[in-house]
C-alpha positions in Angstrom: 31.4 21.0 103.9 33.8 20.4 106.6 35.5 22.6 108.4 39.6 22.7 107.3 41.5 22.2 111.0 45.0 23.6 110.3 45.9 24.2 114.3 48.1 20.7 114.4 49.5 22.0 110.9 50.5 25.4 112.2 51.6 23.4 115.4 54.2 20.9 113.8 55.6 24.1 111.3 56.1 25.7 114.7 58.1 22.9 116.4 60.2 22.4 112.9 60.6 26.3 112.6 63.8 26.8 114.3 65.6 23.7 112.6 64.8 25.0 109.7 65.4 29.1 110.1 68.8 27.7 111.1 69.4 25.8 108.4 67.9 28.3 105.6 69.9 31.2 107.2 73.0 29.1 107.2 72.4 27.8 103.7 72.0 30.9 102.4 74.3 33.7 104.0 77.2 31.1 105.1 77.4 33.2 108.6 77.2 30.3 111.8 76.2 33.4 114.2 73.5 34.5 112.0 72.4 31.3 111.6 72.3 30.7 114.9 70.6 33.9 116.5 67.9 32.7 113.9 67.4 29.5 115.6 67.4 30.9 119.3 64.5 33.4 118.5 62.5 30.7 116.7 63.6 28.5 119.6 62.4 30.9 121.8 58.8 31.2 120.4 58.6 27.2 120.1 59.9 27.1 124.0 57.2 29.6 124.7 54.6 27.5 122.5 55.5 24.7 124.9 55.1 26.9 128.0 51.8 27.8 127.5 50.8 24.1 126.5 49.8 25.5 122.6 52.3 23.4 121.4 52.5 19.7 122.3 56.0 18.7 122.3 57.7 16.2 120.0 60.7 14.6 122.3 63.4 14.6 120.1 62.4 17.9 118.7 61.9 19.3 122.2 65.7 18.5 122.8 66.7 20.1 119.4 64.8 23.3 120.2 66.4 23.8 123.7 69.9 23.7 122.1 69.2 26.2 119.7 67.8 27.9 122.6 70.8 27.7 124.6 74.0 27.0 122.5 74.7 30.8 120.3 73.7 32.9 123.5 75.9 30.7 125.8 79.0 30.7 123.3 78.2 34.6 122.2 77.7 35.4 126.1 81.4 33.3 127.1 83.0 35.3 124.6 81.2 38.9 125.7 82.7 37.3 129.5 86.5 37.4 127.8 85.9 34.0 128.2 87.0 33.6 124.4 88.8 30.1 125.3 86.2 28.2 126.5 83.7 29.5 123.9 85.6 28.1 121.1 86.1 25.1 122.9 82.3 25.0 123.0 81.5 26.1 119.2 84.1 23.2 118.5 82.1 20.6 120.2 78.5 22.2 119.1 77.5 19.7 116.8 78.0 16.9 119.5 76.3 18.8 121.4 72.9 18.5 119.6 72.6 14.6 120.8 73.3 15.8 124.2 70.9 18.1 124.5 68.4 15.4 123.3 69.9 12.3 125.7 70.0 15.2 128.6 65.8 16.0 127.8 65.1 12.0 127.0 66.5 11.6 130.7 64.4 14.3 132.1 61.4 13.3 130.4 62.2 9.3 131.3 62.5 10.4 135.0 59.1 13.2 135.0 56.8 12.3 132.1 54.6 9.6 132.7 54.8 8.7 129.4 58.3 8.7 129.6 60.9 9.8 126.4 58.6 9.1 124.1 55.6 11.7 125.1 53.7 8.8 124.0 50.5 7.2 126.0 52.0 3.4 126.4 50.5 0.2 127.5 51.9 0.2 131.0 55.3 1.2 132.8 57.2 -1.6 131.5 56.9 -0.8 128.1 57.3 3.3 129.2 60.6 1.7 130.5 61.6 -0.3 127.6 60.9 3.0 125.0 63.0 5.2 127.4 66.2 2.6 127.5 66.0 2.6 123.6 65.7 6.1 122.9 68.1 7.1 125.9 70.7 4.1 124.6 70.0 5.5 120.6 70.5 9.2 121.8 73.7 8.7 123.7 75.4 6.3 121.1 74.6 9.4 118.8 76.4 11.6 121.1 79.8 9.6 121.3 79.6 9.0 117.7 79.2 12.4 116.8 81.6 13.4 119.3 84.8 10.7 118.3 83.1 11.0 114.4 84.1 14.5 112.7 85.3 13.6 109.3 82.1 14.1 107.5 79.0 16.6 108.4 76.6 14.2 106.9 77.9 10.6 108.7 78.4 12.8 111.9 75.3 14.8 112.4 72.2 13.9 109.5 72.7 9.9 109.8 72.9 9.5 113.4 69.6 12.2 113.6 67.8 10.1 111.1 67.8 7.1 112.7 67.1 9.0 116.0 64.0 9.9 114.1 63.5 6.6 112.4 63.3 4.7 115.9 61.1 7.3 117.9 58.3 7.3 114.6 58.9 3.2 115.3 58.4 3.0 119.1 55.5 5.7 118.6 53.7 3.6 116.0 54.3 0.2 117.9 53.0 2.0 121.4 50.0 3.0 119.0 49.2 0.1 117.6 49.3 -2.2 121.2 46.6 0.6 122.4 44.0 -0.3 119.9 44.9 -4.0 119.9 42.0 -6.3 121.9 43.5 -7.8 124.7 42.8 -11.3 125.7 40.6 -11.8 128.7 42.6 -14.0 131.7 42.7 -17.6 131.8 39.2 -18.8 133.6 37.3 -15.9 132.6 33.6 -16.9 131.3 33.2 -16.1 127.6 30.7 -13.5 127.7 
């Protein structure tokens, strides 16, 4: 009988583990803070699961994850500062934010990863190049539309995030698919 692998299982449930401590805690005691102290230690363990290379990252969860990271500890450390003004500012603009964090790690993944925004092994650069444009063109028009878009939680933040997702699962199953196809040999090669 084969032996059950659960490791990539385990792996995935830790990269979607801050999303979704954030979102349970939210749901269920209706306290943002809470919530989002919740998300930065799961965050945290993910980030550190990244660090030491146990976890290989999905990019547009990678950009999720550092927000939570970052955003409740910046906003509770502005208002700890007396900076009470500019932390509110910043709560107000937190959902926005989200995209940003992802456009702002799509760009330094484009610019560092050779496989680019996608974390995905491509064909060659100019297809690396094509999957970054999309992704960083998708991620950014996010961000302005959840920015100038605040009438409706679910138009704002779970639309624009779904076909973020949507288009990465696309671009990541095309790049798959143009590995494994045979490539034709060059004009005046011999047939072998």
């Amino acid at each position: 009988m084969a032996e059950l692998n659960f490791r990539p299982i385990l792996h995935k449930a830790l990269e979607y583990a801050p999303s979704a401590a954030f979102l349970a805690t939210f749901l269920l005691s209706d306290d943002l803070r809470i919530a989002g102290w919740s998300g930065a230690a799961c965050a945290f363990l993910t980030c550190f699961g990244y660090a030491r290379r146990a976890v290989s990252p999905h990019s547009l969860f990678l950009g999720i994850n550092l927000y939570l990271l970052m955003i409740t500890p910046v906003i509770e450390g502005l208002y700890a500062a007396n900076f009470a003004t500019l932390a509110s500012t910043l709560s107000a603009f937190a959902r926005p934010l989200v995209f940003l964090s992802i456009f702002l790690t799509g760009s330094v993944l484009s610019m560092r990863a050779p496989s680019g925004f996608l974390l995905v092994l491509q064909v060659d650069d100019g297809a690396v190049k094509r999957t970054n444009a999309l992704l960083l063109i998708a991620s950014g028009m996010a961000a302005v539309w959840a920015l100038v878009y605040n009438h409706n939680t679910a138009l704002q933040l779970a639309v624009p995030m779904t076909l973020l997702f949507a288009l990465h699962r696309t671009l990541k199953s095309r790049s798959r698919q143009q590995l494994t196809e045979p490539r034709p040999a060059p004009q005046g090669t011999p047939p072998k």
